[in-house]
PDBQT receptor file of N, H, CA, C and O in Angstrom, charges set to zero:
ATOM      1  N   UNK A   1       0.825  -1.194   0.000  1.00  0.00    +0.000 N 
ATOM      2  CA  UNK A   1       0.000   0.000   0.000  1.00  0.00    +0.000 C 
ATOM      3  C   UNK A   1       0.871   1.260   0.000  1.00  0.00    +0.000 C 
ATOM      4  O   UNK A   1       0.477   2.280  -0.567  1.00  0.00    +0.000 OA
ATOM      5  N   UNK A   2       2.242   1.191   0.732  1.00  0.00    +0.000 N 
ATOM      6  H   UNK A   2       2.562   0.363   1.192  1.00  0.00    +0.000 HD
ATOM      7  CA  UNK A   2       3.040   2.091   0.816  1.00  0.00    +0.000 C 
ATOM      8  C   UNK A   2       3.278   2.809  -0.658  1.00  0.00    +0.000 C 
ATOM      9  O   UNK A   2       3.146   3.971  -1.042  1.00  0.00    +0.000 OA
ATOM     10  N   UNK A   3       3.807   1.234  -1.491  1.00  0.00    +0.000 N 
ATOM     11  H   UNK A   3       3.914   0.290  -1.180  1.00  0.00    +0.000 HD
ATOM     12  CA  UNK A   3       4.395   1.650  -2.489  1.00  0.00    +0.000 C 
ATOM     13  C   UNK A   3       3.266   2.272  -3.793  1.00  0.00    +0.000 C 
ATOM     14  O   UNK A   3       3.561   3.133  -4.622  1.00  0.00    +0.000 OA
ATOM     15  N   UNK A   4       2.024   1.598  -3.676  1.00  0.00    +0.000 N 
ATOM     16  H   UNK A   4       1.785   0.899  -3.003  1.00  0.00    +0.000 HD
ATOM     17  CA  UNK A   4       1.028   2.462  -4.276  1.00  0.00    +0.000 C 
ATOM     18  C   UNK A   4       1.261   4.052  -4.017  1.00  0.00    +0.000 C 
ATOM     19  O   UNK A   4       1.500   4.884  -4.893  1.00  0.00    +0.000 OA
ATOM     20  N   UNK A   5       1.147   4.273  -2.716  1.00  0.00    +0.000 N 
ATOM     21  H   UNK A   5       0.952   3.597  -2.005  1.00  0.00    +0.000 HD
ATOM     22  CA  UNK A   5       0.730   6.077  -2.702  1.00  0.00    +0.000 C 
ATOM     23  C   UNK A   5       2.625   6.213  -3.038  1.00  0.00    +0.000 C 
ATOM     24  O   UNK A   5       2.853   7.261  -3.643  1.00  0.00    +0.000 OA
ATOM     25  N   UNK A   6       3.080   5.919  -2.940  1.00  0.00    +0.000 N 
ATOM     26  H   UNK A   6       2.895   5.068  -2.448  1.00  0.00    +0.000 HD
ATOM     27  CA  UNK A   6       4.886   6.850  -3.459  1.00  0.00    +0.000 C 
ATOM     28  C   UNK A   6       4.869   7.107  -4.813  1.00  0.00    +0.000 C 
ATOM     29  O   UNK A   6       5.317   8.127  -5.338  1.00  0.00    +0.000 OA
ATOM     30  N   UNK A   7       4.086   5.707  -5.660  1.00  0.00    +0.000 N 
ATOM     31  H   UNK A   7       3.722   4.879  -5.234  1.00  0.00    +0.000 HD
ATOM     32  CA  UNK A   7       3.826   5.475  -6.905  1.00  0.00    +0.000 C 
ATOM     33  C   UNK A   7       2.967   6.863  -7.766  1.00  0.00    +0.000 C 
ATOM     34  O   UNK A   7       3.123   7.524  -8.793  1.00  0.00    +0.000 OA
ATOM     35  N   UNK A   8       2.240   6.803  -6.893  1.00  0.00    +0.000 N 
ATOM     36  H   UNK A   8       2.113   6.266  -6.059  1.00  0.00    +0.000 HD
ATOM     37  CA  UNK A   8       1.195   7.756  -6.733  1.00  0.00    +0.000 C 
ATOM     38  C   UNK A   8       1.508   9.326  -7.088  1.00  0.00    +0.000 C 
ATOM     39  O   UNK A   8       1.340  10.153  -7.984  1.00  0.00    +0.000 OA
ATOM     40  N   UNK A   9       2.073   9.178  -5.792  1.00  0.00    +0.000 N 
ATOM     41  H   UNK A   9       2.209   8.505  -5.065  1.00  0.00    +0.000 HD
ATOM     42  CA  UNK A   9       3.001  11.067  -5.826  1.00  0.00    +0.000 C 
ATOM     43  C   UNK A   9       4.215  11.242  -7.259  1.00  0.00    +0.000 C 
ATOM     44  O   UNK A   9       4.353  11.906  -8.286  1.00  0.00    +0.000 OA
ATOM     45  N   UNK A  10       4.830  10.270  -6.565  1.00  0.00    +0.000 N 
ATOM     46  H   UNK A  10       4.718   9.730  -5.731  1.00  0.00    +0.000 HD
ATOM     47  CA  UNK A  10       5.494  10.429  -8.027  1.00  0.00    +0.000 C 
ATOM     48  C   UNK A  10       4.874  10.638  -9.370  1.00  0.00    +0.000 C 
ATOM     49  O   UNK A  10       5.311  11.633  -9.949  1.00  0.00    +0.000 OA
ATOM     50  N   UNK A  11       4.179  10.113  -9.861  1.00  0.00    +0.000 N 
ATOM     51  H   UNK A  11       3.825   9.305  -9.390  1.00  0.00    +0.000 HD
ATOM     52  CA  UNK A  11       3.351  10.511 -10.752  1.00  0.00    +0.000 C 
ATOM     53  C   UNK A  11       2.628  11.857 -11.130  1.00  0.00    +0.000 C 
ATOM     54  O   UNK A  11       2.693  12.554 -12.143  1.00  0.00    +0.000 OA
ATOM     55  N   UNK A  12       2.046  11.953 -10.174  1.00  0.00    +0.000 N 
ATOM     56  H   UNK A  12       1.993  11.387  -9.352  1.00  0.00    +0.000 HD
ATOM     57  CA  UNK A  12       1.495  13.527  -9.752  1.00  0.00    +0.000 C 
ATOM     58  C   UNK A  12       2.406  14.362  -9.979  1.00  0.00    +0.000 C 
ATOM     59  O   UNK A  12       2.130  15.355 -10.652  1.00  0.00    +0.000 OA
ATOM     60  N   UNK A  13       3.854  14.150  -9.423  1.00  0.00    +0.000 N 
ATOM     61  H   UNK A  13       4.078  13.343  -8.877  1.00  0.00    +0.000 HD
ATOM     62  CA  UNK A  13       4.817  15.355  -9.605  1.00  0.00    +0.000 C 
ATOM     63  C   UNK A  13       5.520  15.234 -11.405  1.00  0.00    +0.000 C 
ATOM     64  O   UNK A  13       5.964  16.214 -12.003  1.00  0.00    +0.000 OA
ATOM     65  N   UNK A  14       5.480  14.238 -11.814  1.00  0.00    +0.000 N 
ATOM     66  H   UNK A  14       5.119  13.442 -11.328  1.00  0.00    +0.000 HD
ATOM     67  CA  UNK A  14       6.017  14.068 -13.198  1.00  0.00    +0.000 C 
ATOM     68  C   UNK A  14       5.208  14.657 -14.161  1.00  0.00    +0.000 C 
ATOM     69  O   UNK A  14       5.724  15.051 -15.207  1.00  0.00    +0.000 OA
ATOM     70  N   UNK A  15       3.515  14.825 -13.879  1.00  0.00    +0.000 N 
ATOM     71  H   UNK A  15       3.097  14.505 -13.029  1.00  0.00    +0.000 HD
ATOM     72  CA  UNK A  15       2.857  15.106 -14.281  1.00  0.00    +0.000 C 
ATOM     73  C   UNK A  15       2.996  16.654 -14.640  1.00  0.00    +0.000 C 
ATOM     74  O   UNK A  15       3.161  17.127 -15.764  1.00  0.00    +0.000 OA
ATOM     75  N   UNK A  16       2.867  17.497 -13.139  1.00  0.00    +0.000 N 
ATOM     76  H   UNK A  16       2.733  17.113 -12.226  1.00  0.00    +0.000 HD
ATOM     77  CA  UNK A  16       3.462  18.678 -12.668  1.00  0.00    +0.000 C 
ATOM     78  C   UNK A  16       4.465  19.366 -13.985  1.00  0.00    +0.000 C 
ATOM     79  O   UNK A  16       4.282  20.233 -14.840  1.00  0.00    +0.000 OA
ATOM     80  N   UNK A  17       5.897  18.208 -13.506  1.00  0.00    +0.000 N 
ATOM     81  H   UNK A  17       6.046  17.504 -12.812  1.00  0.00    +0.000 HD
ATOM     82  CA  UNK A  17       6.859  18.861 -14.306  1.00  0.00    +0.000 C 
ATOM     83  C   UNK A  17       6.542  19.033 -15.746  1.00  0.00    +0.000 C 
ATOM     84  O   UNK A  17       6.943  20.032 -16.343  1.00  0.00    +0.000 OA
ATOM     85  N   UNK A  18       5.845  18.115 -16.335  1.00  0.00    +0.000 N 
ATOM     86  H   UNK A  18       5.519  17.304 -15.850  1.00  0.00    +0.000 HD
ATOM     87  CA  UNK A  18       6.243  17.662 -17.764  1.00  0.00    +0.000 C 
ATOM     88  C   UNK A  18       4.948  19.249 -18.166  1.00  0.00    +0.000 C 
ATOM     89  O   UNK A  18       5.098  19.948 -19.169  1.00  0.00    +0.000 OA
ATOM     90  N   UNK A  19       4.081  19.422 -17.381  1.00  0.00    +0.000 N 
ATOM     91  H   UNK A  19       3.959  18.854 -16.566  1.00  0.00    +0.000 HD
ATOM     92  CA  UNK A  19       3.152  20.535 -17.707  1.00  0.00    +0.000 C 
ATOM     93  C   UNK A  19       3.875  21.899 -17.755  1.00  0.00    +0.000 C 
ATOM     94  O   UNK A  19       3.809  22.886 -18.487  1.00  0.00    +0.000 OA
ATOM     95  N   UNK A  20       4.663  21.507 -16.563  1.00  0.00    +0.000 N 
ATOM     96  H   UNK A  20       4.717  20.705 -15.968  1.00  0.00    +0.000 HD
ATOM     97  CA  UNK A  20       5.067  23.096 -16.481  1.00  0.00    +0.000 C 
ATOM     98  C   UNK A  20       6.116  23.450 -17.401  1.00  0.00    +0.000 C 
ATOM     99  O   UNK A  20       6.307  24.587 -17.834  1.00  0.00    +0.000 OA
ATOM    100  N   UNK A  21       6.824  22.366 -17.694  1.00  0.00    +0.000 N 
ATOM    101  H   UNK A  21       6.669  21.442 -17.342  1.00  0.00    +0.000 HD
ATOM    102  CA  UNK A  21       7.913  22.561 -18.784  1.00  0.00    +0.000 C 
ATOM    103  C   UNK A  21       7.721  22.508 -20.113  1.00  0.00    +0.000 C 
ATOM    104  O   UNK A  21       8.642  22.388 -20.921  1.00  0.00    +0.000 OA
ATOM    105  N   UNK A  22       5.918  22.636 -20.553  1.00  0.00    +0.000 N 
ATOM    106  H   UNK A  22       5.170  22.734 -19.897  1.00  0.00    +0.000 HD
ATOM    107  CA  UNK A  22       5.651  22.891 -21.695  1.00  0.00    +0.000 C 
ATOM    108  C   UNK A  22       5.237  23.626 -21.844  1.00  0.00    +0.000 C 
ATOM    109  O   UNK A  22       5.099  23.995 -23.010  1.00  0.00    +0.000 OA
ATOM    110  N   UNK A  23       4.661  24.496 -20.634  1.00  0.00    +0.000 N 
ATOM    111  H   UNK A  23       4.773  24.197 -19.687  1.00  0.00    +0.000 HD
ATOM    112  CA  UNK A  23       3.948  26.033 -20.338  1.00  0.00    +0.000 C 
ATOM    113  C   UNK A  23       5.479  27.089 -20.573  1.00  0.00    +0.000 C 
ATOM    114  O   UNK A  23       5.352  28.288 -20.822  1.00  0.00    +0.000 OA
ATOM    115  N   UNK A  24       6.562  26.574 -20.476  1.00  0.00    +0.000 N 
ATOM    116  H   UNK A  24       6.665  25.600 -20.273  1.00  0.00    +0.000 HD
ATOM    117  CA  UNK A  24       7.708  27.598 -20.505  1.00  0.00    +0.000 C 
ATOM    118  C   UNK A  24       8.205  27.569 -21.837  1.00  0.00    +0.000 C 
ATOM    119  O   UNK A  24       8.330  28.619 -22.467  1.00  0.00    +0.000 OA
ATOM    120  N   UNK A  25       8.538  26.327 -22.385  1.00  0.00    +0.000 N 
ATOM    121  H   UNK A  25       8.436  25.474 -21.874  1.00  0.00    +0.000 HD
ATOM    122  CA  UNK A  25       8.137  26.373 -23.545  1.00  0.00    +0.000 C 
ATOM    123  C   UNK A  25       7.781  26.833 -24.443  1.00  0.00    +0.000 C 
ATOM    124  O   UNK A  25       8.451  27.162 -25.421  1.00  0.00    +0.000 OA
ATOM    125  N   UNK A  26       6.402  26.966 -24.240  1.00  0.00    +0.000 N 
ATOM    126  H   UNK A  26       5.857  26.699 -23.445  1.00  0.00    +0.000 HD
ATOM    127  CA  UNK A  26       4.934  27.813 -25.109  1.00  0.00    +0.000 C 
ATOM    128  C   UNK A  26       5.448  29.665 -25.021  1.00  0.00    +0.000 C 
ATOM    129  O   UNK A  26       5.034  30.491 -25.835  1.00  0.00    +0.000 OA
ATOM    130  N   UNK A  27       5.962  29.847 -24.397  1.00  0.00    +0.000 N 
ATOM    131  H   UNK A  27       6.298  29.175 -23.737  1.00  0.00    +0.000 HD
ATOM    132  CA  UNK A  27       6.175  31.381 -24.162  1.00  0.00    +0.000 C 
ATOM    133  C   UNK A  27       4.939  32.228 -24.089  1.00  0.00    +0.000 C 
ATOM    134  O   UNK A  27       4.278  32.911 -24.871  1.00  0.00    +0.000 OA
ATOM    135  N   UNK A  28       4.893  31.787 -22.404  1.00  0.00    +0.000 N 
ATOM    136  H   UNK A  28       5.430  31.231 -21.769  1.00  0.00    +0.000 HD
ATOM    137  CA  UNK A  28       4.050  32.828 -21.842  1.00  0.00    +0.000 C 
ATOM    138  C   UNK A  28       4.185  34.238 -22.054  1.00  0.00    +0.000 C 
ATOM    139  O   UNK A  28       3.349  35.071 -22.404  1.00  0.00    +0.000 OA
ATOM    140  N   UNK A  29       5.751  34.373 -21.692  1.00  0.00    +0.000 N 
ATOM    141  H   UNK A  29       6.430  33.696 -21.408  1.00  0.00    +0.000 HD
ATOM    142  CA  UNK A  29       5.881  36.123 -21.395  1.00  0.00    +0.000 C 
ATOM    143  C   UNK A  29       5.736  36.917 -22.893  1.00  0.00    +0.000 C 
ATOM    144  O   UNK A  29       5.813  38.143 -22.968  1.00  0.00    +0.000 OA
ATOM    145  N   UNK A  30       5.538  36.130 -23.956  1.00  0.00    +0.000 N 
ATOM    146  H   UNK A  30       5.476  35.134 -23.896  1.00  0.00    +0.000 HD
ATOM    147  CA  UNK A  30       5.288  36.594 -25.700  1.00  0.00    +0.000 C 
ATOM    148  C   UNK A  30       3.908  37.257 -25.360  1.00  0.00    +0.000 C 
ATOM    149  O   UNK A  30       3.689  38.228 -26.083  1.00  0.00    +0.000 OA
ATOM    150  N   UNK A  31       2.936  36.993 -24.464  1.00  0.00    +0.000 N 
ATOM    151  H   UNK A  31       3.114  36.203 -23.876  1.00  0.00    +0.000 HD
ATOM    152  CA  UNK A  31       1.385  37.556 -23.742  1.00  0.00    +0.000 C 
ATOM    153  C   UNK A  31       1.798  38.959 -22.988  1.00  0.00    +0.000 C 
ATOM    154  O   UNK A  31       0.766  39.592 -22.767  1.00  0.00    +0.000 OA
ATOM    155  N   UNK A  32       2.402  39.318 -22.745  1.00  0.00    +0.000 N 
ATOM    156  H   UNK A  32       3.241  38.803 -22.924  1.00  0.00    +0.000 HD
ATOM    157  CA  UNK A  32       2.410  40.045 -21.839  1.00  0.00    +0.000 C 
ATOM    158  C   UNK A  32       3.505  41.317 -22.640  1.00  0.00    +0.000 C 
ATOM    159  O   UNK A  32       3.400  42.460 -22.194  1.00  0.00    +0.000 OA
ATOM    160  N   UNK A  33       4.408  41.094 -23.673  1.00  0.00    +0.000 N 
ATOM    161  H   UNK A  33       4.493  40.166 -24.036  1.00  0.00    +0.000 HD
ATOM    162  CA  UNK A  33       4.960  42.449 -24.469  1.00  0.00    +0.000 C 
ATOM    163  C   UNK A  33       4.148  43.133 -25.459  1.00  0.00    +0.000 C 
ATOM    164  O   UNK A  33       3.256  42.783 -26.232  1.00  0.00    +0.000 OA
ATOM    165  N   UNK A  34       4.796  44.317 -25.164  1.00  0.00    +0.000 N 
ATOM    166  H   UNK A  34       5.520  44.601 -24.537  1.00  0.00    +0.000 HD
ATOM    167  CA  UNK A  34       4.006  45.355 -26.195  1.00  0.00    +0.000 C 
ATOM    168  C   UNK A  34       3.506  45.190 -27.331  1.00  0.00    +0.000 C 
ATOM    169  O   UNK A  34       4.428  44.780 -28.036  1.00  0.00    +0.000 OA
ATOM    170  N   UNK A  35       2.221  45.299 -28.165  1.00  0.00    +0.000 N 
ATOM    171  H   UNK A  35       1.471  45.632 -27.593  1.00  0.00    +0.000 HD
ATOM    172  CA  UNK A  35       2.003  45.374 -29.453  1.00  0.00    +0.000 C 
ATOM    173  C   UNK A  35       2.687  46.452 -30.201  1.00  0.00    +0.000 C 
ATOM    174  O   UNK A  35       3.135  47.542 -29.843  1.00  0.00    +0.000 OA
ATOM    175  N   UNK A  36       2.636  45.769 -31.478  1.00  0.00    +0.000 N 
ATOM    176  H   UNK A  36       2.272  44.884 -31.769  1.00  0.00    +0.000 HD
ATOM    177  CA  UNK A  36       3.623  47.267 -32.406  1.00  0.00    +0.000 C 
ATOM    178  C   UNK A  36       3.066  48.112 -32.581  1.00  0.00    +0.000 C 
ATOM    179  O   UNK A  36       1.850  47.919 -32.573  1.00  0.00    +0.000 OA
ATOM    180  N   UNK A  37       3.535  49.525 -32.839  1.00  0.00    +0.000 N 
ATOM    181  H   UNK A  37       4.522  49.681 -32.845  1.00  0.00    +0.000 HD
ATOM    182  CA  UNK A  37       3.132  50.687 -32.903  1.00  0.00    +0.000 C 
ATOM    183  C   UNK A  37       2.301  50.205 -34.601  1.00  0.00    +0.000 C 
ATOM    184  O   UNK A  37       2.721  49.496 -35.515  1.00  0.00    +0.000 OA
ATOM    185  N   UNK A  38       0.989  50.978 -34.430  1.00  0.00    +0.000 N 
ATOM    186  H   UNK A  38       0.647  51.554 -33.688  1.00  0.00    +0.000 HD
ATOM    187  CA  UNK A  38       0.897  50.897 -36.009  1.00  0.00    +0.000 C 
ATOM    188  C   UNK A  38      -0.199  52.519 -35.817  1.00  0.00    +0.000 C 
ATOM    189  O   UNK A  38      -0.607  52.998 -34.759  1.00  0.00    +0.000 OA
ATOM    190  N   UNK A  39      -0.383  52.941 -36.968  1.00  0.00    +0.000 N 
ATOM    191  H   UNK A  39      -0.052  52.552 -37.828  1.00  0.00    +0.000 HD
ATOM    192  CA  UNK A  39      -1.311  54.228 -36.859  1.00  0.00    +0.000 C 
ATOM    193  C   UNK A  39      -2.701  53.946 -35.817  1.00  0.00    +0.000 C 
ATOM    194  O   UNK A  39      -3.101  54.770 -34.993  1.00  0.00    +0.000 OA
ATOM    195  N   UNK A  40      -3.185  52.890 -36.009  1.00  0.00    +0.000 N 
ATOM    196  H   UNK A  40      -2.861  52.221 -36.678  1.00  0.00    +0.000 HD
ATOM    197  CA  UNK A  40      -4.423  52.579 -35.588  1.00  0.00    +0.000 C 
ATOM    198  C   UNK A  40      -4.217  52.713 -33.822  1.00  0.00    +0.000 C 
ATOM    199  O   UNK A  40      -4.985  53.401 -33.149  1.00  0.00    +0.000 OA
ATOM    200  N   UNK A  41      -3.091  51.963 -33.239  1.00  0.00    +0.000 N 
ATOM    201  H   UNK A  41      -2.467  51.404 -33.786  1.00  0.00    +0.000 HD
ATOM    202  CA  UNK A  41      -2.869  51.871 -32.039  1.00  0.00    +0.000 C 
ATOM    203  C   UNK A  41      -2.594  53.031 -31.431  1.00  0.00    +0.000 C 
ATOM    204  O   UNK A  41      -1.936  53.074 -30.392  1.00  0.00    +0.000 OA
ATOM    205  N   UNK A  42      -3.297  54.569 -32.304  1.00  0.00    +0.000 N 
ATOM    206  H   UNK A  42      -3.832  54.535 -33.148  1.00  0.00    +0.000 HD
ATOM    207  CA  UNK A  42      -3.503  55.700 -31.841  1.00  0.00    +0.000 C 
ATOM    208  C   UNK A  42      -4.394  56.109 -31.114  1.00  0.00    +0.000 C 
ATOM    209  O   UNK A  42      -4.294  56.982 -30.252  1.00  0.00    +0.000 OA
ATOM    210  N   UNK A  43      -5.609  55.320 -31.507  1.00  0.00    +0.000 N 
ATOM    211  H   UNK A  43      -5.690  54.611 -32.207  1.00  0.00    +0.000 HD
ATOM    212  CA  UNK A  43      -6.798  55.300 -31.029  1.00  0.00    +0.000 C 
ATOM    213  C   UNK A  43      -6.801  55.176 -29.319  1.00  0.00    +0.000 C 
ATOM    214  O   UNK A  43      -7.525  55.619 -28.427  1.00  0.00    +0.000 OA
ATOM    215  N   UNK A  44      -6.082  54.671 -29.353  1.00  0.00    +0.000 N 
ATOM    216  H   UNK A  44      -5.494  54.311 -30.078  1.00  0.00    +0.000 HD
ATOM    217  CA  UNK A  44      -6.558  54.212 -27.565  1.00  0.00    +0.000 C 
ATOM    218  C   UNK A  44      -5.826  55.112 -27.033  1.00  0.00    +0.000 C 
ATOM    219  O   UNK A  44      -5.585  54.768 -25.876  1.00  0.00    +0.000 OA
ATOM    220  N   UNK A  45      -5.176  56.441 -27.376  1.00  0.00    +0.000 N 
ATOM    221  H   UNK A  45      -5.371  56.720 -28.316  1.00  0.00    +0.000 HD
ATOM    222  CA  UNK A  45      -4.693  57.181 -27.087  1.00  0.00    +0.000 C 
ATOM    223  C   UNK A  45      -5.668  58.604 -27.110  1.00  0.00    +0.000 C 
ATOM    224  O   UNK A  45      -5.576  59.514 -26.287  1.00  0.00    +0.000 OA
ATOM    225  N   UNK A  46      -6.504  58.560 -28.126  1.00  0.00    +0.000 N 
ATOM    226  H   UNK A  46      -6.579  57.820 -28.795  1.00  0.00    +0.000 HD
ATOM    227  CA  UNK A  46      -7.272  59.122 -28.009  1.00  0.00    +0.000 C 
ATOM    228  C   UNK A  46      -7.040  60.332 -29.903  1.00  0.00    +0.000 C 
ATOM    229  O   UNK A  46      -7.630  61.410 -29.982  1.00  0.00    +0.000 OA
ATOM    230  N   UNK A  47      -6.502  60.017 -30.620  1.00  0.00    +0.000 N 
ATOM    231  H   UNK A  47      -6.023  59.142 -30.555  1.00  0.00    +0.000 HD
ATOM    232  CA  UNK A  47      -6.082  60.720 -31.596  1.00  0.00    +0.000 C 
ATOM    233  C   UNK A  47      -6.071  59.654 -32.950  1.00  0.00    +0.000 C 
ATOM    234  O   UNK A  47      -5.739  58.501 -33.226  1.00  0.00    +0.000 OA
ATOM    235  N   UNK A  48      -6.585  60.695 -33.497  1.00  0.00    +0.000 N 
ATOM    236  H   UNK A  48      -6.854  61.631 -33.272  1.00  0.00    +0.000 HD
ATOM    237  CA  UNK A  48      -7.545  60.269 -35.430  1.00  0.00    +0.000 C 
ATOM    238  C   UNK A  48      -6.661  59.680 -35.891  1.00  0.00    +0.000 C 
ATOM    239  O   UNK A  48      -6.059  60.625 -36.402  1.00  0.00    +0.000 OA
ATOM    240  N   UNK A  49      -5.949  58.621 -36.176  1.00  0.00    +0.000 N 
ATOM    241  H   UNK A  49      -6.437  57.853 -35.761  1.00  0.00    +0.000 HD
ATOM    242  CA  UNK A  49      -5.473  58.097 -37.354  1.00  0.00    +0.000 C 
ATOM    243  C   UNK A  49      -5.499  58.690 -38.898  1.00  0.00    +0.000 C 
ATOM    244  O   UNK A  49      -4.647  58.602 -39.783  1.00  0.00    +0.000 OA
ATOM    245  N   UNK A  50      -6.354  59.110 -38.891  1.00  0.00    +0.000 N 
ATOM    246  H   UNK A  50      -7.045  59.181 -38.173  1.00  0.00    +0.000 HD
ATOM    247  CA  UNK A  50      -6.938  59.641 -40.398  1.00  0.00    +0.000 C 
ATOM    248  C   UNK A  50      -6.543  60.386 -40.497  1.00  0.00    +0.000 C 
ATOM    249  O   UNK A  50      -6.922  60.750 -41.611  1.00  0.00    +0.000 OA
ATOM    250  N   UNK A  51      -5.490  61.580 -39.877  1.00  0.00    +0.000 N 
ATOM    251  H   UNK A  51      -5.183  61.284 -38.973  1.00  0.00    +0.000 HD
ATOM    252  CA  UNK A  51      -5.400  62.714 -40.398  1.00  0.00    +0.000 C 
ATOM    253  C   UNK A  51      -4.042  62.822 -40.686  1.00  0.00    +0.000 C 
ATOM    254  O   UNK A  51      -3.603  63.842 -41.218  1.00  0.00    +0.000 OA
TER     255      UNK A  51
């Protein structure tokens, strides 16, 4: 029974790793940098593009 639950955890944590080391991977922090400047991304600034 011991070796069930060690079996167990272990698993759980391999699980863990193999997730998290595909979440770093994936490039989270690519979510979180600036979009490029383009005319349009004036707008949220508050100024016409159009002119």
């Amino acid at each position: 029974m011991l070796i069930f639950k060690l079996l167990l955890v272990l698993a759980l944590l391999l699980l863990a790793a193999y997730f998290s080391v595909r979440l770093v991977r994936r490039g989270l922090s690519r979510r979180y940098e600036p979009k490029h400047r383009t005319p349009w991304s004036a707008l949220s600034e508050g100024e016409d593009p159009t002119l």
